[in-house]
C-alpha positions, 0 to 999 in steps of 0.5 A, a space after each residue: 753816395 752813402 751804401 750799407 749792408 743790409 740784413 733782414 732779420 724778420 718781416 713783421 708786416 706789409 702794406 700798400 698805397 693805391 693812391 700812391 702805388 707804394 709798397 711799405 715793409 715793417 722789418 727788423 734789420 741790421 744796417 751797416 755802413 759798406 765801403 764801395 767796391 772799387 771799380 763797381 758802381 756805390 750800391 747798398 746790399 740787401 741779405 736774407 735767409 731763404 725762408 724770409 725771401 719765401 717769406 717776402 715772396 709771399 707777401 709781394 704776392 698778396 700786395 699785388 693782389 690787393 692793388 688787383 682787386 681794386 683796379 677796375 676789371 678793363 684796367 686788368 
């Protein structure tokens, strides 16, 4: 298995899929390979600064809300 380190640099957009369930995020990022550390399970490793975790915050929220809005209101 192949990890990486992975840097945001800036979100640029998101969007979803109803019909799949999917989420997809447009970002700028650095992507490096990262050598395992051993004796922990190979996983890659995502960085970002605080304003673009708020900024990711802010619009998972906003995606979810549309995947709400077009759930039927028994399914809620």
């Amino acid at each position: 298995m192949k990890t990486h380190q992975i840097e945001i640099q800036k979100f640029k957009a998101a969007s979803n899929s109803s019909t799949h369930g999917t989420m997809s995020f447009k970002v700028d990022a650095l992507v490096t390979a990262r050598q395992p550390v051993e004796g922990i399970e190979p996983s890659s490793l995502i960085t970002m600064t605080e304003a673009n975790a708020r900024v990711l915050m802010a619009l998972l929220k906003t995606q979810l809300a549309e995947f709400d809005s077009r759930k039927a209101k028994s399914r809620r």
